[in-house]
N, C-alpha and C positions, 0 to 999 in steps of 0.2 A: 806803863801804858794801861788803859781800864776805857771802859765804855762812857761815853761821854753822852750818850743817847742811843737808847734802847727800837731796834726798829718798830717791833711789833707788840702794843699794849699787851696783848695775849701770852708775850714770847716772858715781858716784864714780870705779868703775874706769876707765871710758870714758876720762876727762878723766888720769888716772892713765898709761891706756896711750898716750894723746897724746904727753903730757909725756917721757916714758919715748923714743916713738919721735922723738919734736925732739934726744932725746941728751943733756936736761939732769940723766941717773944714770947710775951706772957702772952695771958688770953685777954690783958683787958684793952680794947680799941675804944680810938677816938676819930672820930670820921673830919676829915679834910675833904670841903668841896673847893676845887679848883679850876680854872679854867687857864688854856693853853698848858698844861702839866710837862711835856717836853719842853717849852721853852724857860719853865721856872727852873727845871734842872739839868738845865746845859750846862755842860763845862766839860774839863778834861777828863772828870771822875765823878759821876752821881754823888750828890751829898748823903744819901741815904746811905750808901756802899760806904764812903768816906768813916763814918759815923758809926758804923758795923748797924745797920739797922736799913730796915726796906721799905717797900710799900706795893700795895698790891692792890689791886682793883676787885671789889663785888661782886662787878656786873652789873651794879646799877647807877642809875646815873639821875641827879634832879631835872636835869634840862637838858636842848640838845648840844650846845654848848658846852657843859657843865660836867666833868668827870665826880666820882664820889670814889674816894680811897679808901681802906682801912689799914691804919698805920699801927700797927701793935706795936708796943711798947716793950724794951726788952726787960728781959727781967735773969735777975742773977742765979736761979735756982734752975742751971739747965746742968748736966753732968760734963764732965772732961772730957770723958770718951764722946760725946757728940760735937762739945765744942772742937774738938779737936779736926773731926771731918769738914765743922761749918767751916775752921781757919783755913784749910786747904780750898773751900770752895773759893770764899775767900779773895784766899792770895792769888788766885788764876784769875778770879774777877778782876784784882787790880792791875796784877800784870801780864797778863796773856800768855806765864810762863811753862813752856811745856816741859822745863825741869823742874817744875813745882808739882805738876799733874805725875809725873812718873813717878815721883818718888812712893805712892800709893797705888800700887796695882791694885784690881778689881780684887784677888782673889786675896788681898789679906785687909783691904777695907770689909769683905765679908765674914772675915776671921773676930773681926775687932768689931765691927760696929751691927754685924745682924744684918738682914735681908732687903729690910726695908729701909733703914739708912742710908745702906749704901746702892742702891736703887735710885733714890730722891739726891744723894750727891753726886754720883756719877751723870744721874738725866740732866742735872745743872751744869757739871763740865761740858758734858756735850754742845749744849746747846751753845754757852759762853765760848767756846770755840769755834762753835757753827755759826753763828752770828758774826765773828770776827774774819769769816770764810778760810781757816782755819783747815783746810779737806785733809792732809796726814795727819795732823792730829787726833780731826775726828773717828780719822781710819783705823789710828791705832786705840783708841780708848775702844771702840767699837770691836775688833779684833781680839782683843783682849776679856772683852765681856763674852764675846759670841764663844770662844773657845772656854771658856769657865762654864758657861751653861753646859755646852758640851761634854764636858769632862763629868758633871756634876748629874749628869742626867735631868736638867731642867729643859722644859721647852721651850725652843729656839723661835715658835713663831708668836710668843708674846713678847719679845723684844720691841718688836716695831711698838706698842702698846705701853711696854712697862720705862721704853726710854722718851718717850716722849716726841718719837718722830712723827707720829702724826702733827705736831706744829711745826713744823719746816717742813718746806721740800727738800733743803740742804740734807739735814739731814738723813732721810730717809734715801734719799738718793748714795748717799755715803756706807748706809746700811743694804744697799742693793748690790754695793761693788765688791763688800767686805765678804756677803756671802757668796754671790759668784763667784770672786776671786779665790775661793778655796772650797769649792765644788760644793756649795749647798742652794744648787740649782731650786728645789722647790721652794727653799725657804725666801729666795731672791725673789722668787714668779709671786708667792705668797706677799712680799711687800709691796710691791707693786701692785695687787688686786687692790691690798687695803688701803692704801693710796688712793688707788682712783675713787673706792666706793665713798671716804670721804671727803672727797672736790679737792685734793690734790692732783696733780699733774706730773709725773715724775723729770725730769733732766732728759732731754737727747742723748746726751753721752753716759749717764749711768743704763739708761734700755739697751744704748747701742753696745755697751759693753759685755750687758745679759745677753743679748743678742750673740755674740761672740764665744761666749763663752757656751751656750749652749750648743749653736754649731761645733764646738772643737770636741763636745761631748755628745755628738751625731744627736742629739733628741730631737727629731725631726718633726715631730707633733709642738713639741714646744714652740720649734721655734717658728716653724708656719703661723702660728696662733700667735704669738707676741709680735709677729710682722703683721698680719691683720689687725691687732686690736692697736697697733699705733697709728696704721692709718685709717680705723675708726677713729679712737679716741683721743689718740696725741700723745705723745709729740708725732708731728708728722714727720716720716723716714728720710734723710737726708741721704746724700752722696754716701757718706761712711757705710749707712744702713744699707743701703743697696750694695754695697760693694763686698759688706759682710756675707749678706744672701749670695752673691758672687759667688764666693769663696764657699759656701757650703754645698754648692749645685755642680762645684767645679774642682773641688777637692773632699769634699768628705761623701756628701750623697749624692754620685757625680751622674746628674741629667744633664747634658745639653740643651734639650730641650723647657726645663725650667730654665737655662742660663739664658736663654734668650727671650724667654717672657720676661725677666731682670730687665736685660735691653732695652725692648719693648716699653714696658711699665716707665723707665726710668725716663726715655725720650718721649711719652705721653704727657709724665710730669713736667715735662722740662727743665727737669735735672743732668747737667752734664757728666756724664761717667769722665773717672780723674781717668790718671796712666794707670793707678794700680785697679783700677775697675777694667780697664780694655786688659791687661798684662798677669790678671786673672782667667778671665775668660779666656784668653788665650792657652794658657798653661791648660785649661780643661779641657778643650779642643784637641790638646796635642796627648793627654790624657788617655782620649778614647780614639787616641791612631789618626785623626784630623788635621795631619800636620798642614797638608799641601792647601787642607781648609784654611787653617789656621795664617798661611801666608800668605794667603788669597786675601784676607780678613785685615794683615797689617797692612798691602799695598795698600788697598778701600782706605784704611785711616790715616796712613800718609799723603795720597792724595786730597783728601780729603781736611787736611791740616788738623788731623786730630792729635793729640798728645800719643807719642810713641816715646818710650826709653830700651835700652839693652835688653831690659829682662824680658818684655816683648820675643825681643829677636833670641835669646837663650833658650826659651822656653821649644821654640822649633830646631834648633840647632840641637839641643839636649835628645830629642825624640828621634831627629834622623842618626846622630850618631847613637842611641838604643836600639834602630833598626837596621844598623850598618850600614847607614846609607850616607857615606863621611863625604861623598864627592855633593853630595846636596846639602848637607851641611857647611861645605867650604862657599858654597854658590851664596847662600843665604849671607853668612859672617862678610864676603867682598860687597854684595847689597848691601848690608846696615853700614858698612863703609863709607862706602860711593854715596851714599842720602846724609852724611855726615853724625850719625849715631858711633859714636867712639867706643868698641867694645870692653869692656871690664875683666878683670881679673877671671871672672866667671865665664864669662864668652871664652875667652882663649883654653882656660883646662880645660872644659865640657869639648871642645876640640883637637883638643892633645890627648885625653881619656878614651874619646873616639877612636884615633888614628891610631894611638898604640893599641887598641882593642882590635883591629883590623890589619895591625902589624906594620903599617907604615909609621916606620919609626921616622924616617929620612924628613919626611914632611913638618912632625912632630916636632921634632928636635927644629928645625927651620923656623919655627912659631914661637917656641920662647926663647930663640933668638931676637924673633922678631916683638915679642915682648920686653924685652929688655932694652930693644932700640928705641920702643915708646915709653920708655920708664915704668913701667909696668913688672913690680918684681914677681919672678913665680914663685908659688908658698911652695911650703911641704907635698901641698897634693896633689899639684902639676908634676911635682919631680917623682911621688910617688907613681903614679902612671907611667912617668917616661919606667919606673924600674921595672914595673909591671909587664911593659912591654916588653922589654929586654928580655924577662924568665920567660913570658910567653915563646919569643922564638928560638930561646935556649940557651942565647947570650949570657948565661952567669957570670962569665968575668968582668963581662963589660958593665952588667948591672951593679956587681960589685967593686970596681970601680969608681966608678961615676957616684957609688954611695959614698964613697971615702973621700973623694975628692969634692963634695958636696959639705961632707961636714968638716972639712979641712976649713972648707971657706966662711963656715959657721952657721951655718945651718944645723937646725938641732931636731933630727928624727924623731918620730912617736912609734907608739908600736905597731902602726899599720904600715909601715915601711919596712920594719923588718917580719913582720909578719908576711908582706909580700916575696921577701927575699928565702925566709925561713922555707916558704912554699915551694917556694922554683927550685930550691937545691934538693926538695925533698923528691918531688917529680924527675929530679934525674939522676934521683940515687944515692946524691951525693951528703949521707946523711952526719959527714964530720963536717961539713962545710955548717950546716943547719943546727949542730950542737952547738959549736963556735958563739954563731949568730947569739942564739940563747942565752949563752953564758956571758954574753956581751951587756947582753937586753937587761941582765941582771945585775950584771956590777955598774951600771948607770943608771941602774935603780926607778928602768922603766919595769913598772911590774909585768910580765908577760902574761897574755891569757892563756885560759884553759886549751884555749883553739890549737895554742902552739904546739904544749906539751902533747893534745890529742893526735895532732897530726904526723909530729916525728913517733907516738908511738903506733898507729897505723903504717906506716913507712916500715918499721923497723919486725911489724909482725907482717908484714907482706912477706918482707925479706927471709925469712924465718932468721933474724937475729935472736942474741939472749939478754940485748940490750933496756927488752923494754921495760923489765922491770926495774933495773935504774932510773929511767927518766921517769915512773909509776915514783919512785924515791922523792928524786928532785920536787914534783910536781908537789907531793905530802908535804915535805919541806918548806915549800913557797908562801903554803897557805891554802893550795890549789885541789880539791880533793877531786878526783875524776868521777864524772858524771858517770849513773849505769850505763848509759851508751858504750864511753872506753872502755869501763871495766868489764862488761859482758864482750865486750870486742875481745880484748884479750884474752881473756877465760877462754872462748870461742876458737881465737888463732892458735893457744896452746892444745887444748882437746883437739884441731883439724890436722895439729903438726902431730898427734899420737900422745903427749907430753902431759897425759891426765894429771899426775902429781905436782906440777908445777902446776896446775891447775888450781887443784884443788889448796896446795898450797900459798897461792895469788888470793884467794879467797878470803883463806883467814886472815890474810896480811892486813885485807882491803875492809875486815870486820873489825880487827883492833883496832886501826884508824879511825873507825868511825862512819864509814861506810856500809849500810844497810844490805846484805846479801838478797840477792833476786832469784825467781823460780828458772827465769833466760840462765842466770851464771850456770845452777847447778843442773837443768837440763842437757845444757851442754855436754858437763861431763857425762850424764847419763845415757845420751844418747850415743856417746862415742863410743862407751864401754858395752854400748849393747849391738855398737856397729862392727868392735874389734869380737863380739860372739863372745862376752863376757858379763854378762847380764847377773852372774852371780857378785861380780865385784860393784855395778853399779848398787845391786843391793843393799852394799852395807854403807850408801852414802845418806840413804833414808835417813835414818836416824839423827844423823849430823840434821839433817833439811828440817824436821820435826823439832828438833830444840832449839833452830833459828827460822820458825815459823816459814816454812818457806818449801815446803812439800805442795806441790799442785798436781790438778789431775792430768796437766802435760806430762809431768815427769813418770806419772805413775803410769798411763800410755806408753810412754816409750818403754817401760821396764815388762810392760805386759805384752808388749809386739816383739820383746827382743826375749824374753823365753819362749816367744811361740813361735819363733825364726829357730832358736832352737828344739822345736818336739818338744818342750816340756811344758804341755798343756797342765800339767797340774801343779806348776807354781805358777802357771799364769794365772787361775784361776782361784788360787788361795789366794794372790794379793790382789786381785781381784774385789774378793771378800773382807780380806782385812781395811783398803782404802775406805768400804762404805764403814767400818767399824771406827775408824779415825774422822769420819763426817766428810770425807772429799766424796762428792758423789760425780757416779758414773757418766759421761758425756755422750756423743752420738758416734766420736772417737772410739773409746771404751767398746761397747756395744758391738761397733763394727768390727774392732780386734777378734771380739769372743766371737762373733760370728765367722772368720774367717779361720780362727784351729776349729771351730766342731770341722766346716768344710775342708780343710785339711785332713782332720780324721776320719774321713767318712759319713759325718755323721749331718748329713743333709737336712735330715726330719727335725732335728734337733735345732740345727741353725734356722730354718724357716720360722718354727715356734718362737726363736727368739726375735726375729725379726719381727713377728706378728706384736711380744710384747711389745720392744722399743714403741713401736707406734699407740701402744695403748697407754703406754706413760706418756706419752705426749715429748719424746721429744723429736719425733720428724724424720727419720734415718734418708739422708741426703742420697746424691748420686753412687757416690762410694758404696754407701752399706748396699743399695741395693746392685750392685756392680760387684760387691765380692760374694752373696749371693746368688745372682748368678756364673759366676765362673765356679761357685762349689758346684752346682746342677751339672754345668757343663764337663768340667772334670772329674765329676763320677758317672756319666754319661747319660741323665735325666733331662736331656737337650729339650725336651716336650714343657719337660716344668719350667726350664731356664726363659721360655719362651713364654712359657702365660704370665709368668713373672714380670718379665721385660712388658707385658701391653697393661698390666696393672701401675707402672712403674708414674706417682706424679709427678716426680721432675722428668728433666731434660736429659736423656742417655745423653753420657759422652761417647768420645771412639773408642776408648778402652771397653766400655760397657757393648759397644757394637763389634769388639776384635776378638770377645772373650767370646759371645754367642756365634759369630763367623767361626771362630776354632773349637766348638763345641761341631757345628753342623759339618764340619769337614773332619773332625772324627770318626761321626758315625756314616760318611758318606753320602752329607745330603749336601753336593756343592751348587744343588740347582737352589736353596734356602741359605747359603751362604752367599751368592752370585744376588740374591733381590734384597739380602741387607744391607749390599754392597753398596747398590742401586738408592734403595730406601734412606740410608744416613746421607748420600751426595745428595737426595731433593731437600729432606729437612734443614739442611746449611750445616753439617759434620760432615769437617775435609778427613777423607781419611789416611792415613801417616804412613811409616813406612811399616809399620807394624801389620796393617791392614794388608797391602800390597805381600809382603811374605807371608803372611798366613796363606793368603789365598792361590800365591805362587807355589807354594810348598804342596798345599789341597791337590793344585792340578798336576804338579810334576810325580807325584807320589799315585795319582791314578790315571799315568801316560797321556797325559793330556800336555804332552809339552809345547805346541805351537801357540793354544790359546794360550797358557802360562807364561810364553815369552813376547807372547803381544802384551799382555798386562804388565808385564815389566819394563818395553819400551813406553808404556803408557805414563807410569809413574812420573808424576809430577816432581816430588823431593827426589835428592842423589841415595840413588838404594845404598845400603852397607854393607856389610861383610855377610850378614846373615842370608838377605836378598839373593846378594853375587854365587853364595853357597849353595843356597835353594836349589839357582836354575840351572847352575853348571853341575849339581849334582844329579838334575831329574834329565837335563843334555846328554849327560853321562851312563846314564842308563836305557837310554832310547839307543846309546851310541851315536849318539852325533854329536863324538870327539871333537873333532876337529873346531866345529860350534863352539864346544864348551870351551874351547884354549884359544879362540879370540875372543870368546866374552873373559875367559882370563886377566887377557891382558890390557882389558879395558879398567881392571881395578886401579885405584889409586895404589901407589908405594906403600908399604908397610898395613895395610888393611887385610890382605890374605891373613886368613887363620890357617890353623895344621888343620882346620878339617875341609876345610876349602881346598889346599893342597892334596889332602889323602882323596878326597873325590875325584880329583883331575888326575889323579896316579893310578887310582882305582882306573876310569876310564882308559887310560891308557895300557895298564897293563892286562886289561880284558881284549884288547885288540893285538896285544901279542907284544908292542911298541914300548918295550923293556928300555931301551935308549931316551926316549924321550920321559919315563917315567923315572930313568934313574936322574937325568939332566933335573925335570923339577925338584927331587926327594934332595939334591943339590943349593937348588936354589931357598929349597925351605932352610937348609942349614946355615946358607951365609945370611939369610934375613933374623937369625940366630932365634930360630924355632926350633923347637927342639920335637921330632917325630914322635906321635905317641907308639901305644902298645897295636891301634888300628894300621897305622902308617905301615910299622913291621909286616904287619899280618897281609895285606897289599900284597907287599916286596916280594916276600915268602911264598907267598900262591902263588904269582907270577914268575919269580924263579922256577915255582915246582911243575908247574905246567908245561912251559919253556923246558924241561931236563937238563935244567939250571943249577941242579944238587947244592956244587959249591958255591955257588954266589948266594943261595937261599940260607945253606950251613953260616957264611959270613957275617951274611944280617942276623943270623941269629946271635950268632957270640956280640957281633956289635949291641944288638939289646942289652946282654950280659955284661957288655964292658960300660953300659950307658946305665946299668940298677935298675932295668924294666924289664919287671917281669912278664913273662910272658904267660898267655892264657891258652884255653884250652885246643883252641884250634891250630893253634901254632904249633904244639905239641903233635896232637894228630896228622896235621899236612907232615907235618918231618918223622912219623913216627918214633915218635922220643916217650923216653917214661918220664911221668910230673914227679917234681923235684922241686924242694920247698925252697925258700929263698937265701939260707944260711948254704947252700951248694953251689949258686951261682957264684959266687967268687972261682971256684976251679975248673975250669974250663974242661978237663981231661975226666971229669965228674959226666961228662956227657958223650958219648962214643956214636959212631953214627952207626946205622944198624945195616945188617950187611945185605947187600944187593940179592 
C-alpha cells in the first residue's frame, strides 16, 4: 500500500525537501511545467516514489493554471549511511508499514545518522503516516522523539517547529495529546498557541483532551483560559468540553456555583448536557452535603425526560449512607426502582457498605440475596463489608466463617479482606487468631502490607507482650521494613513498660537493617531514664546518638530537667555548655529549664537576668518561661515582683501561671489578692481547675475561714479530688466541726482517701476524745490496704495519752515497731521513752515503760 495522491501540494513538497536534504539528488534540475500534476500521477504509487526519485514544487508557477516543478535528478554519489535512512523513508512510503518505522528508533537513527538527518527522516515518517490518518502511529513516533529530547536535555518546545507540525493539523493535534498525556502540560498549551498564531486550528478532541488533562492536574488558570480561548477562537466547546469543566467545578475545584454557570452556559448554547454531564453535577452536589438537593435535581430531570442512569442515583445513595442516614438511602434505591432505573453492582454494595457500617447486618445480608435473585453477582467488596460488619459487632466466628465458606465456593480474597479480619481479631485481643490470618496471607502469596504487620505489633505492645519483636522479624523478612512511626512506637511501649535495654537494643536491631535511627527513638529512652531518676545512665546514650547523628536539643532538654529534678544544678549546666559546644543550640525549652534550678536554688536575681537575656536573643520566652518565673518569686516569697512580672507578661497567663501567683498571695496572707485573681482569670475566659479551687480552699481553711472555704468547694465546677476532699475536712477538723468533716468523708469516691485524709479525720476525732470512732477509721484505712504513716501513730498515741489510755498508746507504739516505722520525736516525748536508733527496734524489751 503507498500514496496514490498526495493531499496537500505543500504536504508533497515537504516530504520532497526531506528527501532532497538526506542527499538522495544531485543538485542539477530540470523544471517540468505541467498542468493537472495530480491527475498525471494517479495511481496506486506515485511514479516519482516508484522510481526512488521525487518532485517538489518552487513555489512558482508560469500561469494560474500552470504548476512549475523542480525534479532533481538523482545522482550516485550520496553515502550509505544516508541511503540507508532514505530506504527506510522509503519503504513506509510504499507500504504504510509500522514494522518497518519501528525497527529504527529515534534514538539510534541519531546515533547513526546525526541531528539533522534524522530530524528531515522522522518529520517525513510523521507526516506519511499523518496523511494516511495513521493517529498510533503518529503517537508513538512522536512519544518516542518527545522522550529522547527529554532525556537528552533538548528543547521540547521546538518540536512543534523541527517536526513539521506546523503543516498539518493532524499532526500537531497528535503532538498536543502526546504531551498532555504524559504531563507536559506547558509544552501541550505551547502547541496549541503556535497553532493558532499560524491559521491552524487545532481538533475538538485533542483541546478537549488538554482540557482534561489539565483539570486532573487542578491548574485552574489553565484551564479557565483554554476554555475561553475556544470559545473565542475555536474549536467551539462541545458537550465533552462542558462536561469536562463539569467535572473540574465538581470534583477537583469543587464550586457549585461555577457548576451551575456550566448549566446555564450549556442551555444558552443549546447544547444538551449527556447523563454523564447531569450524573456529574450531581456527584458535586452530593459532594458538598447537597444530597436532598441533589434529589430534588434528579426528580426535575426525570420528570422532565432528561437522561438519568444508576450513577445519578449512586452518587445520593453513596452520601446518605457516609451520613448514616441508610434508611434514606434505602428510600432513594426502591425510587430508582419504581421509575424502572435497574440498580448495578454499585447501587447494591454502596448499600450493603452502609448498613453494615450502622450494623444492620440482617437487612445487608437480605440485599445480596436479593442481588443474586437478579443475577447480579456480589464481588469481593460487597462480601468484604458484609466481613466488616460482622468484626464491627464482634461476630468474629461468623465473619470467619462466612470467609471460609466464601472461598470454598471460589471466591478468591485480596488483602483487604483479610486486612479487615486481621483487624477485628486484633480489637478483641485475639491476637493468635490475627497471626494465623498473616501467615495465611503469606503462604498464598498475597503480599501483606505494612498496615498488617504495624497493627498486630500495636496490639501486642498495648498488651505488654514480648511478641513484638518477632513480628518486627517477620515484617524485615517480608521485604517490609517499618516505618519510624512503628519503630518509635515500640521503642516508646518498651521505655513506658521500664524495658530501657530492649530498647535500646530494638534500636540497633532496626539500624543494621537499614533503618535510620530518630531523635523520637532515643528520646524515649532518655526521657524514661530521667523519669526512673537516673539521668546519669541516660547520659552515656549521648554518645551512641552523636555517632548516629541523632543527638537533638529535645534530648539534651530532657537530660537537663532530669538532673535538675535531681539538685544537680551543676551537671545541668555543664551539659548545658557542652551541647552549645557540639553546635545544638539552646531553645526557649532550654532557657526555661535553667531558669527554673536558679528559682529552685534561690537564686531569683539570677533567673530574672536570664530571663531578660532569652528576650534579648530574640527567642520569645512563651507562657511557661514566664510561669516558672513567676512561681520562683512566689516560692521565695517576692509575691510583689511575681506580680509586676505577671502585668509585663506578653502572652496569655494560663491557670497554672494564675495558681502559682493565687499560692504566692495566700502565703503571705494576702487572700483579699488571691480572691481578685480569682475573679480576674474567670472575666478573661481561664476556667480555673481543681488546682485553683484547692489552693484557695486550703488559703481559707488554714486562716479559720472554713464556711467561706466550704461554699467555694460546693461551688466547684470539676469533681474535687483527694487533695480538695483533704483540704476541707482537714480545716472542718480543726474548727471541730467533726461531725461535718465525716459526711463530707463519706462523700469521697471508693479508694481516693489518702492516709493523710484519714490521719486528719482521726486527728479530729481524737481531739474530741471519740477514740472509738478514730480507731473504727485507723481500721478502715488498713482494709483499704494503706498503710498508716509515722503522723497516723503520732494521732493514735496523743489520743491514747490524753484519754489515760497508757496501754493502748504503748501498743501502737510496738505496732510501729513491728511495722519498721520509726518513730519521731514526739512520740518519744508523749511516751517519755529514750531515742533509740533503728538497729534496737527489732527488740521490743529494748524499751521499758518508765515508772508511774
Amino acid at each position: 500500500m503507498g500514496f496514490g495522491l498526495l493531499p496537500k501540494k505543500s504536504s508533497f513538497n515537504l516530504i520532497v525537501r526531506g528527501l532532497d536534504q538526506l542527499g538522495f539528488f544531485k543538485r542539477h534540475i530540470f523544471i517540468i511545467k505541467a498542468r493537472n500534476f495530480c491527475r498525471k500521477y494517479y495511481g496506486s504509487c506515485s511514479v516519482v516514489f516508484l522510481e526512488d526519485s521525487c518532485s517538489s514544487s518552487n513555489g512558482e508557477s508560469g500561469s494560474e493554471n500552470e504548476a512549475v516543478f523542480v525534479v532533481p535528478i538523482r545522482t550516485t554519489a550520496y553515502s550509505c549511511k544516508e541511503r540507508k535512512l532514505y530506504s527506510v523513508v522509503t519503504r513506509i512510503n510504499k507500504s504504510l508499514s509500522w514494522e518497518v518505522a519501528k525497527e529504527l528508533p529515534f534514538r539510534i537513527s541519531m546515533k547513526k545518522y546525526g541531528f539533522s538527518q534524522s530530524i528531515n527522516g522522522f518529520r517525513m515518517i510523521i507526516h506519511i503516516f499523518g496523511f494516511a490518518g495513521m493517529h498510533m502511529e503518529v503517537y508513538a513516533l512522536f512519544y518516542d522523539i518527545v522522550f529522547y529530547f527529554l532525556k537528552a536535555g533538548f528543547d521540547l518546545y521546538k518540536i512543534f517547529h523541527l517536526f513539521g507540525a506546523k503543516e498539518s493539523v493532524f499532526v500537531a493535534d497528535v503532538l498536543i495529546k502526546v504531551f498532555a498525556a504524559n504531563g507536559m502540560l506547558d509544552c501541550a498549551i505551547d502547541v496549541v498557541e503556535q497553532a493558532r498564531k499560524i491559521g491552524l486550528q487545532p481538533g475538538i478532541y485533542s483541546c478537549n483532551f488538554l482540557l482534561k488533562c489539565l483539570v486532573e492536574a487542578s491548574m485552574k488558570e489553565h484551564v479557565l483560559n483554554l476554555f475561553e480561548e475556544m470559545k473565542s477562537f475555536g474549536p467551539l466547546p462541545n458537550e465533552r468540553t462542558y462536561t469536562i469543566l463539569m467535572n473540574f467545578y465538581c470534583s477537583y475545584h469543587i464550586d457549585i456555583e461555577g457548576a451551575n454557570k456550566i448549566l446555564e452556559e450549556m442551555q444558552k448554547r443549546q447544547i444538551s448536557p449527556s447523563v454523564v454531564t447531569y450524573s456529574t453535577y450531581i456527584c458535586g452536589l452530593c459532594r458538598v452535603g447537597e444530597a436532598d438537593f441533589a434529589l430534588d435535581f434528579v426528580r426535575y430531570l426525570r420528570d422532565n425526560n432528561e437522561p438519568l442512569n444508576c450513577y445519578c442515583y449512586n452518587a445520593i445513595i453513596r452520601r446518605y449512607c457516609a451520613t448514616g442516614e441508610v434508611n434514606k438511602a434505602l428510600r432513594v434505591f426502591d425510587e430508582m426502582n419504581s421509575f424502572g432505573i435497574i440498580p448495578d453492582i454499585y447501587s447494591y454494595s454502596i448499600l450493603v457498605d452502609g448498613l453494615c457500617k450502622c450494623q444492620n447486618l440482617e437487612k445487608a445480608i437480605n440485599l445480596i440475596e436479593e442481588m443474586k435473585a437478579n443475577n447480579i453477582k456480589p464481588t469481593i467488596v460487597t462480601y468484604s463489608s458484609l466481613l466488616n460488619g460482622f468484626c464491627k459487632i464482634g461476630a468474629m466466628e461468623v465473619a470467619i466463617k462466612t470467609f471460609y465458606e466464601l472461598e470454598n465456593s471460589g471466591y478468591k480474597f485480596d488483602q483487604l479482606a483479610y486486612s479487615i479480619l486481621i483487624n477485628g481479631f486484633c480489637a478483641q485481643g485475639n491476637l493468635t487468631s490475627a497471626y494465623k490470618l498473616l501467615v495465611e496471607m503469606i503462604n498464598k502469596k498475597l503480599a501483606p502490607e505494612s498496615s498488617h504487620y504495624k497493627r498486630l505489633i500495636h496490639c501486642f505492645c498495648q498488651m505488654d507482650s514480648s511478641n513484638k519483636v518477632e513480628y518486627l522479624s517477620m515484617m524485615v523478612q517480608e521485604g517490609y521494613l517499618p516505618d519510624n512511626i512503628t519503630f518509635n512506637f515500640m521503642v516508646n511501649c518498651y521505655c513506658t513498660e521500664g524495658r530501657v535495654t530492649e530498647a535500646l537494643q530494638l534500636i540497633d536491631k532496626m539500624v543494621n537493617q537499614g533503618i535510620t535511627s530518630n531523635k523520637y527513638a532515643y528520646n524515649a529512652v532518655i526521657n524514661r531514664l530521667c523519669k526512673d531518676k537516673k539521668p546519669e545512665k541516660a547520659l552515656e546514650v549521648i554518645p551512641i546518638m552523636l555517632k548516629r547523628n541523632s543527638l537533638h536539643v529535645a534530648s539534651c532538654n530532657s537530660l537537663i530537667d532530669g538532673f535538675a529534678k535531681q539538685s544537680d544544678s551543676e551537671k545541668a549546666y555543664m551539659l548545658h555548655e557542652n551541647m552549645q559546644k557540639l553546635g545544638i543550640y539552646p531553645n526557649v525549652i532550654t532557657w526555661t529549664i535553667l531558669v527554673n534550678i536558679l528559682c529552685m536554688t534561690g537564686q531569683v536575681g539570677k533567673a530574672n537576668e536570664l530571663l531578660r537575656d532569652i528576650n534579648m536573643m530574640g527567642l520569645n520566652p512563651d507562657t511557661i518561661s514566664y510561669t516558672s518565673m513567676i512561681a520562683g518569686y512566689c516560692k521565695n516569697g517576692y509575691v510583689n515582683e511575681a506580680f509586676k512580672l505577671f502585668k509585663k507578661m506578653p502572652c496569655m497567663p494560663s491557670v497554672v501561671t494564675y495558681n502559682c501567683l493565687i499560692d504566692g498571695c495566700c502565703q503571705v496572707n494576702r487572700m483579699d489578692k488571691a480572691f481578685m485573681l480569682y475573679q480576674r482569670m474567670q472575666k478573661v475566659g481561664v476556667t480555673p481547675d481543681i488546682i485553683t479551687y484547692t489552693i484557695l480552699i486550703d488559703g481559707l481553711c488554714k486562716r479559720s475561714k472554713v464556711g467561706k472555704a466550704y461554699k467555694l468547694f460546693r461551688e466547684m465546677e470539676s469533681d474535687p479530688d483527694k487533695v480538695a476532699y483533704t483540704s476541707m475536712i482537714d480545716g472542718l477538723c480543726k474548727m471541730r466541726y467533726v461531725s461535718e468533716a465525716f459526711n463530707l468523708f463519706k462523700e469521697i469516691p471508693a479508694n481516693m482517701p489518702s492516709v493523710i485524709t484519714y490521719s486528719c479525720l482521726i486527728d479530729g476525732f481524737c481531739k474530741e476524745g471519740r477514740m472509738d470512732k478514730a480507731e473504727m477509721l485507723l481500721d478502715e484505712l488498713r482494709r483499704q490496704n494503706v498503710s498508716p504513716d509515722v503522723k497516723t501513730y503520732n494521732i493514735m498515741i496523743c489520743g491514747y495519752k490524753r484519754r489515760g489510755q497508757l496501754d493502748l498508746a504503748y501498743d501502737m507504739f510496738y505496732e510501729m515497731i513491728d511495722e519498721a516505722i520509726l518513730p519521731d520525736d514526739v512520740i518519744y516525748k508523749t511516751l517519755g521513752l529514750k531515742r533509740l536508733d533503728k538497729n534496737m527496734m527489732s527488740n521490743k524489751t529494748e524499751f521499758a515503760k518508765p515508772n508511774p
